[in-house]
Wavefront OBJ file of the C-alpha trace (Angstrom):
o trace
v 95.867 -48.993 -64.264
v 98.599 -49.596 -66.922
v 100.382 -52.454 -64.464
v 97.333 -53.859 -64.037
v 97.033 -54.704 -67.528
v 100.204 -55.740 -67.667
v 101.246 -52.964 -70.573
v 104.110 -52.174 -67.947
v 105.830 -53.748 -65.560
v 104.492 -53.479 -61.957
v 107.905 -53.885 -60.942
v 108.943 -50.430 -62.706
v 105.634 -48.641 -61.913
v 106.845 -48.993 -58.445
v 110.075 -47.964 -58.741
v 109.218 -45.092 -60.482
v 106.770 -43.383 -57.843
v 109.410 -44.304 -55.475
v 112.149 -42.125 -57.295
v 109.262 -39.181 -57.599
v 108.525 -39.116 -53.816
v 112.369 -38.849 -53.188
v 112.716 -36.496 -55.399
v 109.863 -34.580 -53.898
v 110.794 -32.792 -50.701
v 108.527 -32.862 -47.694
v 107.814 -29.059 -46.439
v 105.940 -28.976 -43.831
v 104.092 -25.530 -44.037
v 104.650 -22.909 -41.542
v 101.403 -22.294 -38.932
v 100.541 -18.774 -38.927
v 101.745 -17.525 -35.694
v 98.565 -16.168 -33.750
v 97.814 -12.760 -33.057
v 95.783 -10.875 -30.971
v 94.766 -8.254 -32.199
v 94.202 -8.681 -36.704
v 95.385 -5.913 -38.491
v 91.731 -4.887 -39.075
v 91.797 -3.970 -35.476
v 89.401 -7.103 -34.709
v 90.237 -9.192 -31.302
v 91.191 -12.734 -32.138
v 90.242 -14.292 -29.310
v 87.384 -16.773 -29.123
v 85.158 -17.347 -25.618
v 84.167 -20.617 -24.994
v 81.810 -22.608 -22.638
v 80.305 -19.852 -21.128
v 77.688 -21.196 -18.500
v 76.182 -18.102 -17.109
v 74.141 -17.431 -20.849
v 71.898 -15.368 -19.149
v 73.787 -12.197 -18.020
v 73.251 -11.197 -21.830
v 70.237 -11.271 -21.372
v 70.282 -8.655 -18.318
v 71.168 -6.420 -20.664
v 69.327 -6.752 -23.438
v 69.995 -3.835 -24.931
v 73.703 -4.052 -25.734
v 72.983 -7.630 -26.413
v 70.718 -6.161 -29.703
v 73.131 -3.751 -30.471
v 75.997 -6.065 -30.899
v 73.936 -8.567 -33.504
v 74.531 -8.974 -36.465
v 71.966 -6.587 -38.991
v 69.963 -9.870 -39.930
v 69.569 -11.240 -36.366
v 68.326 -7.938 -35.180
v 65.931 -7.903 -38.429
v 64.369 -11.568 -37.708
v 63.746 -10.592 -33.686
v 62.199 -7.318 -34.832
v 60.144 -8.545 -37.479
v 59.040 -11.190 -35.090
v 58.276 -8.867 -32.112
v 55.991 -6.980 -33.952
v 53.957 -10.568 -35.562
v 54.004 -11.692 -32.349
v 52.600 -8.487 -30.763
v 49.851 -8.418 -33.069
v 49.119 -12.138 -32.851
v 49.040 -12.187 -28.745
v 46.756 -8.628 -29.327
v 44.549 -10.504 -31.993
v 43.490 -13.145 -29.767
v 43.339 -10.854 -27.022
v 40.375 -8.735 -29.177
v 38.926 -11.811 -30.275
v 38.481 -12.922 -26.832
v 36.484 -9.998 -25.936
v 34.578 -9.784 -28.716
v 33.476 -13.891 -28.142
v 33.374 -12.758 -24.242
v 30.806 -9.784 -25.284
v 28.965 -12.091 -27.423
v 29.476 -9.730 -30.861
v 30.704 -12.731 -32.843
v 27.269 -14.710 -32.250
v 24.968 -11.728 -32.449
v 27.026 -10.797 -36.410
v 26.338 -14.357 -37.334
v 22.630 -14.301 -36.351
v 21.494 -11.211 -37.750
v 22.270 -9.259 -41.300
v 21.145 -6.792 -43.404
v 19.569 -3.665 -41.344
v 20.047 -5.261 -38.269
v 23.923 -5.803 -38.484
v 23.925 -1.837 -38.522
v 21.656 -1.795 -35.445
v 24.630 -3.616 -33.763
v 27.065 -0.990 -33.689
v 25.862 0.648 -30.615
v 25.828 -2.038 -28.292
v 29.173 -4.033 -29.817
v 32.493 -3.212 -28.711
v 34.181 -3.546 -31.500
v 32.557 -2.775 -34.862
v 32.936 -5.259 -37.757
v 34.894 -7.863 -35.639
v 33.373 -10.573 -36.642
v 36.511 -13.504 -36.937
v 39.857 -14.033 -36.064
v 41.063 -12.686 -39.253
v 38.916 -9.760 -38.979
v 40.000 -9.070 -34.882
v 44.029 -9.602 -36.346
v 43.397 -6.499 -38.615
v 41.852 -4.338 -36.106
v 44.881 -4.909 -33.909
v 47.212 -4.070 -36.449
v 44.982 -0.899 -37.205
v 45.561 -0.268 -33.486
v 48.823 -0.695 -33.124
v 50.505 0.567 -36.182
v 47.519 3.845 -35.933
v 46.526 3.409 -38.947
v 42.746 3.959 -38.787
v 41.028 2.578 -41.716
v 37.606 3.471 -40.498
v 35.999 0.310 -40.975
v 36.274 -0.939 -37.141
v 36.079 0.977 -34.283
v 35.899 1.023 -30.780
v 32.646 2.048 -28.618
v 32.012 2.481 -24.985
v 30.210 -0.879 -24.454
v 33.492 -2.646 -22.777
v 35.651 -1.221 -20.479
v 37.738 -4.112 -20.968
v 38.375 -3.411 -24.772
v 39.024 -0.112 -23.272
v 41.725 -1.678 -21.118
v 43.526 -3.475 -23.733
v 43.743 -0.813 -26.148
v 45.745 1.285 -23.805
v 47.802 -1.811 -23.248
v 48.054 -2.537 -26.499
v 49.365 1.023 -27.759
v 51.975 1.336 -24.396
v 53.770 -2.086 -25.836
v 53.839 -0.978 -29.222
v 55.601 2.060 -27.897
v 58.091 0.260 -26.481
v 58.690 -2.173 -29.738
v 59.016 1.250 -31.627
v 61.275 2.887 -29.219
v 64.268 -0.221 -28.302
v 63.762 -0.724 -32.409
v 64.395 2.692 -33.179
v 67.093 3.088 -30.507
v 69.010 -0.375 -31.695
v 68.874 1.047 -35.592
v 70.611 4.633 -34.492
v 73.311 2.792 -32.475
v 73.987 -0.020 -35.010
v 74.493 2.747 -37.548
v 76.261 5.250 -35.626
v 78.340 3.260 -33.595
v 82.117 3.600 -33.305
v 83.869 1.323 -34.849
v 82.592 2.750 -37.896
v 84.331 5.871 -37.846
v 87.447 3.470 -37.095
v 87.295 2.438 -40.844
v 88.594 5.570 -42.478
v 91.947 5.658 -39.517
v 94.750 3.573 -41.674
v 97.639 2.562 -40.506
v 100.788 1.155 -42.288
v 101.350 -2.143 -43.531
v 104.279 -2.574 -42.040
v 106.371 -0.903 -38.673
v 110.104 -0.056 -39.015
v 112.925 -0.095 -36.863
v 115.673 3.048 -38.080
v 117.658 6.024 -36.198
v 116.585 9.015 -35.224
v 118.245 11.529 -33.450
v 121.014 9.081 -32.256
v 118.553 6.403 -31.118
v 117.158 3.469 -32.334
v 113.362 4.002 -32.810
v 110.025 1.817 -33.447
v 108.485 3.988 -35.712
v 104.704 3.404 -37.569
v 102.052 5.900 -39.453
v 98.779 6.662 -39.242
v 96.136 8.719 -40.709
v 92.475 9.867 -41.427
v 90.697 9.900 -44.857
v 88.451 12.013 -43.927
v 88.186 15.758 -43.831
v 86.060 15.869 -40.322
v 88.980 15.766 -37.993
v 89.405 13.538 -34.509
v 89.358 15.664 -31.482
v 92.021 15.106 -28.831
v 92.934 11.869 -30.730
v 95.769 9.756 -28.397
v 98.140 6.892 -29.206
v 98.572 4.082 -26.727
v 101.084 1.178 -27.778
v 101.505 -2.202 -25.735
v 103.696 -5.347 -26.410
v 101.785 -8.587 -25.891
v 103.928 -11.256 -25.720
v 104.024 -15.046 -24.316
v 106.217 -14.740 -20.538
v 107.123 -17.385 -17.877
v 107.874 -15.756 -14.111
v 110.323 -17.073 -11.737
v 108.063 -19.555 -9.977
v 107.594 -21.179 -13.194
v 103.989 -19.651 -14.174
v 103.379 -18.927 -17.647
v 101.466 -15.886 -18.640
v 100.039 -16.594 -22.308
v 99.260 -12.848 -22.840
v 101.443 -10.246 -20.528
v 100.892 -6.989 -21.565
v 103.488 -4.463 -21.209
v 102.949 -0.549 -21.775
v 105.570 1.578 -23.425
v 105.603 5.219 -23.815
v 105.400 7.634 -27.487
v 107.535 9.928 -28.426
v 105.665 13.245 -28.210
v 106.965 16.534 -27.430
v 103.333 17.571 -26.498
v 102.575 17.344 -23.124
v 99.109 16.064 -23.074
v 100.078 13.186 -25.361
v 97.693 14.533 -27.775
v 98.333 14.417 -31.279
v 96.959 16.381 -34.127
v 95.885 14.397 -36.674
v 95.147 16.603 -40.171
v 97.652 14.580 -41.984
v 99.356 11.317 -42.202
v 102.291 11.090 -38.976
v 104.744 9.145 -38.096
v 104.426 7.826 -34.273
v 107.754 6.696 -32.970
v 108.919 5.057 -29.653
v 112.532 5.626 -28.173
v 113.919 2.146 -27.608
v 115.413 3.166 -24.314
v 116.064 1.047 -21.279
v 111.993 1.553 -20.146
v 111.154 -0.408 -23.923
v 110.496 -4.034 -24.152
v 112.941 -4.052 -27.323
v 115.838 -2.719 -25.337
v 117.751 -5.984 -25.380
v 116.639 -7.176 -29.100
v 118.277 -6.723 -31.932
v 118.178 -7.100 -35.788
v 118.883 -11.411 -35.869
v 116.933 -11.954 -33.017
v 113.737 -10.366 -33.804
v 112.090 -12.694 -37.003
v 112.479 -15.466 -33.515
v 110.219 -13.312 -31.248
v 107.309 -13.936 -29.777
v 106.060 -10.563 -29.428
v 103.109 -8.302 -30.765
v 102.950 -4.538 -30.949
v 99.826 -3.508 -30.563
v 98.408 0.125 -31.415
v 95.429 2.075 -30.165
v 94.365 5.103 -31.529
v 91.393 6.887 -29.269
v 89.588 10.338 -29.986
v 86.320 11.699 -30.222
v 84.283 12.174 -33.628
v 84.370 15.924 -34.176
v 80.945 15.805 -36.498
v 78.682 13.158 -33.827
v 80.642 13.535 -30.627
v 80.980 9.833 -30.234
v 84.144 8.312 -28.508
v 86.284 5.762 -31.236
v 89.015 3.621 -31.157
v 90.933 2.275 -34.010
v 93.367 -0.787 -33.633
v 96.055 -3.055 -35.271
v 99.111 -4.829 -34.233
v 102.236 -5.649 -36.154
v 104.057 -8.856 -35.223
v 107.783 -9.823 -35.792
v 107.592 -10.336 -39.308
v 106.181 -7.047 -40.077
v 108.991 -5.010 -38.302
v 111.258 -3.470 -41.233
v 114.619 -3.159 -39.283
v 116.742 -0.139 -41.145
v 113.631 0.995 -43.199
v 112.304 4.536 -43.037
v 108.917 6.062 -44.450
v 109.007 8.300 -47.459
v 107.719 11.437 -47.425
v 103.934 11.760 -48.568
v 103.331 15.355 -48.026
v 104.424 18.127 -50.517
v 103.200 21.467 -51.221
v 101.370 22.824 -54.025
v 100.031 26.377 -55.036
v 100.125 26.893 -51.458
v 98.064 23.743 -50.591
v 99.477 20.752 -48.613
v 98.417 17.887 -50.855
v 98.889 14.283 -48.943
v 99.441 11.259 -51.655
v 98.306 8.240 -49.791
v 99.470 5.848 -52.737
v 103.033 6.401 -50.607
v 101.404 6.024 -47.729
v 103.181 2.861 -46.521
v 106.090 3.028 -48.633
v 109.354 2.559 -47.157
v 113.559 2.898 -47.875
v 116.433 1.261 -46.793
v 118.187 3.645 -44.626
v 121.613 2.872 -42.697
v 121.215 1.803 -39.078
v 122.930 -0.286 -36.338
v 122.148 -4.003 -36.454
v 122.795 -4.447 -33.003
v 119.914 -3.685 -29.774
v 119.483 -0.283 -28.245
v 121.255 -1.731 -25.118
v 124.664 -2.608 -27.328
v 124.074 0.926 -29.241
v 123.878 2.588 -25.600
v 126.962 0.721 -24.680
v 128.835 1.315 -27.789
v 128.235 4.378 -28.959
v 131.173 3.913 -31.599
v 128.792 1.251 -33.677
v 126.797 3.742 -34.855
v 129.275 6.242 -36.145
v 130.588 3.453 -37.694
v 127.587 2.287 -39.572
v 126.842 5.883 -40.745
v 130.785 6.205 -42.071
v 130.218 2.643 -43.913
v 127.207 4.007 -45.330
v 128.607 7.240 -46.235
v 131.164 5.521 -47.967
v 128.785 2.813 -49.846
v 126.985 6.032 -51.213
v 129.515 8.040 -52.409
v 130.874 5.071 -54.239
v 127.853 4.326 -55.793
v 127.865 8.136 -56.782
v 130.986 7.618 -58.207
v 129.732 4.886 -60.273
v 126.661 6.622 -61.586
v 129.389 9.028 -62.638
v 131.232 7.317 -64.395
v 128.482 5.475 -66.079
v 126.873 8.620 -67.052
v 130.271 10.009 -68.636
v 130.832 6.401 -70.510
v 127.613 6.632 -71.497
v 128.103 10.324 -72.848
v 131.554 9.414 -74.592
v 129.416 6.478 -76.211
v 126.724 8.995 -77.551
v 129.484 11.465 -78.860
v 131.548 9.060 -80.638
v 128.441 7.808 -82.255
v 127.077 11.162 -83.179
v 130.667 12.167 -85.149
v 130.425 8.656 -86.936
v 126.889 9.380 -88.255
v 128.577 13.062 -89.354
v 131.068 11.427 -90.943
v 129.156 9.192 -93.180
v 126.684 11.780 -94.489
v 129.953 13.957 -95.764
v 130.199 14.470 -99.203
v 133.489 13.675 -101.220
v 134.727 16.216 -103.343
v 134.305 16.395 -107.158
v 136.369 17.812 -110.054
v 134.997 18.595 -113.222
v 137.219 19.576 -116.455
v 136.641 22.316 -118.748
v 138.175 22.964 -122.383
v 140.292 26.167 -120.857
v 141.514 24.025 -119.018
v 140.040 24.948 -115.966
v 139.504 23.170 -113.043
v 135.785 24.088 -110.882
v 135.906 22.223 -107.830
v 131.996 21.531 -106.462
v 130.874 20.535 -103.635
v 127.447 19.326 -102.316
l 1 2 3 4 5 6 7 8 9 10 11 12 13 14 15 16 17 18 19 20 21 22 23 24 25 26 27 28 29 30 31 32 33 34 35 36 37 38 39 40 41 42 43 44 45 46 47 48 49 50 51 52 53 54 55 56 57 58 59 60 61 62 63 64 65 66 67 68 69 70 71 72 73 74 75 76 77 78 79 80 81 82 83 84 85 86 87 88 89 90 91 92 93 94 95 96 97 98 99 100 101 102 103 104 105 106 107 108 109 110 111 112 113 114 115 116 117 118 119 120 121 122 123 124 125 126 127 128 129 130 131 132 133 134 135 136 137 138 139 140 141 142 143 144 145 146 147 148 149 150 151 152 153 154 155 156 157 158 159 160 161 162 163 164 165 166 167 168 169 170 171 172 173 174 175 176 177 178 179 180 181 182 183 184 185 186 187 188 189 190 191 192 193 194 195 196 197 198 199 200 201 202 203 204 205 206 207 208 209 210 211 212 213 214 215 216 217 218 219 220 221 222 223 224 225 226 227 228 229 230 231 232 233 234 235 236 237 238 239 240 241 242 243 244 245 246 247 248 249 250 251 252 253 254 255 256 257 258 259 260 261 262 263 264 265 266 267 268 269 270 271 272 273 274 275 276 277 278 279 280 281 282 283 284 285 286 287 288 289 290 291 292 293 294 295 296 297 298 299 300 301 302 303 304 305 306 307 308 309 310 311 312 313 314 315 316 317 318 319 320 321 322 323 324 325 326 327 328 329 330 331 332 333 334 335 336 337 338 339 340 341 342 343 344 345 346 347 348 349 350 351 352 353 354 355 356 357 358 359 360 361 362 363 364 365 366 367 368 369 370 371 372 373 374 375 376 377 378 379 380 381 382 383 384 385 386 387 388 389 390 391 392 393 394 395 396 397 398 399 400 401 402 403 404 405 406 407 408 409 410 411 412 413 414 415 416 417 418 419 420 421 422 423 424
């Protein structure tokens, strides 16, 4: 705006946003790298053009179940309109049928109450009228107003009808509401898991280690850990497999695999030559392609119900030489759990090499431990010494402080001769 009105050069104006953009590096962002499974334990994984729509509705059922709480609202509000509606006409159409409509219009007053023997519905008179009796019907509410009598069969008929349907409304609604609310992912949402995974030694072997635990007091029955490593592969004959799952085993000295979940644990997996991370070490992990992924399976000791809780952790959440800080203590005899630690970590020494160098060269790791032996007492050493400089600084400034508040001596003459020497 400025060149334009020729306050400034246009010639400068140019050259000027020319200097900014060089000085301005270009970054191109990063792309998230995509994950299967999100740390809330959600799939990420989007189904498209599906053709065959109707097999949902085969089972319609699950298809309710697994709406969202305002879908299954609208088509349950809308059931029971449209029930009452289709009913309305229905007792409408026998009542125009049966002639009552014509014979309330015609006659009134004493007569009206002569009808009610040989009409077979009493005080149908309209549409609006025949929609309330079929709500009365269906919802038994029984106002007392309108009533059936044994004039038509057919009303007969349809009122049987008529309560059988809204049976079945009141049943698949009532079922749908218990399983929405009780279903399993639900329990899921109290099973944590840590922020991060870490990579550290443990009994002489490098180990993928995690933690997991339950807020809750009710416990999970038989509760199981299943981990799998989803990662992008290409076979031999040139075939690429986007998502190749690969199973490796837990590190539990029980032999049902069973684990007993009262308080926080640590699950860990040997990296041994059966693990996917046998040949991967410390540099070449923030460049793979891989996802853990962890399932967590048990049944709900208060409702019985089977859940599952998931998350993953991808390259950039694997701590390598981090270990998890203890979170349980005991108090007064009580073992008290403080999940503020829960996914803290320390750096611990450990090989930067894979498993399959570590296995190889058994020497690396002795090594690491000495060098980290070392680093420690030498940073012992130098707390030491800071603490005794420290203490020499605080002693040396204590006696000058003494010294200052000391008194000099004072002599005081008396005729005698004397000489009193006072001090304060």
């Amino acid at each position: 705006m400025l060149a334009r009105k020729s306050i400034i050069p246009e010639e400068y104006v140019l050259a000027r946003i020319a200097a900014e953009n060089l000085r301005k590096p270009r970054i191109r962002d990063r792309l998230p790298r995509a994950r299967f499974i999100a740390k809330s334990g959600a799939c990420n994984l989007a189904h498209k053009n599906i053709r065959e729509q109707g097999r949902f509705l085969q089972d319609i059922f699950t298809t309710l179940v697994d709406l969202k709480w305002r879908h299954t609202l609208v088509i349950f509000t809308m059931s029971f309109l449209c029930s009452w509606l289709l009913f309305a006409i229905m007792w409408w159409l026998v009542a125009f049928a049966h002639g009552d409509i014509y014979a309330y219009m015609e006659k009134s007053g004493l007569e009206k109450s002569a009808l009610e023997s040989t009409v077979c519905v009493t005080n149908v008179r309209s549409f609006t009228s025949a929609f309330l009796f079929s709500i009365e019907v269906q919802v038994t509410i029984g106002f007392g107003g309108r009533m059936m009598t044994e004039e038509c069969p057919l009303a007969i008929t349809v009122l049987i009808l008529q309560n059988i349907v809204g049976l079945i409304i009141n049943a698949v609604m009532l079922g749908c509401i218990f399983m929405k609310t009780a279903q399993a992912h639900r329990r899921a949402e109290t099973l944590i898991f840590s922020r991060h995974a870490v990579i550290a030694v443990r009994n002489g072997k490098l180990c993928f280690m995690f933690r997991v635990g339950d807020l809750r007091k009710s416990m999970i029955i038989s509760a199981s850990v299943r981990i799998q490593v989803v990662k992008k592969t290409t076979t031999p004959e040139g075939e690429v497999v986007p998502i190749h799952q690969l199973d490796i085993p837990v590190d539990n000295p029980i032999e049902s695999n069973n684990i007993f979940l009262v308080a926080p644990l640590i699950i860990c997996h040997v990296i041994d030559k059966r693990s996917p991370l046998y040949d991967i070490s410390a540099t070449d992990l923030a460049n793979q392609d891989l996802e853990v992924i962890v399932i967590l399976e048990g049944v709900v000791e208060t409702t019985g119900i089977t859940t599952q809780a998931r998350t993953s952790y991808i390259a950039e959440e694997i701590q390598w030489g981090h270990r998890f800080v203890s979170i349980v203590t005991e108090e007064e005899g009580v073992y008290s759990v403080d999940y503020s630690k829960f996914g803290n970590t320390v750096k611990v020494a450990a090989p930067r090499c894979s498993a399959r160098e570590l296995d190889e060269k058994p020497s690396i790791l002795i090594q690491t431990l000495q060098k980290s032996e070392l680093s420690h007492q030498n940073s012992l050493r130098k707390r030491n010494s800071m603490r005794r400089n420290n203490s020499m600084r605080r002693n040396n400034s204590i006696r000058r402080n003494n010294s200052s508040l000391i008194v000099p001596k004072v002599q005081f003459m008396t005729l005698e001769g004397n000489q009193d020497t006072l001090e304060s």
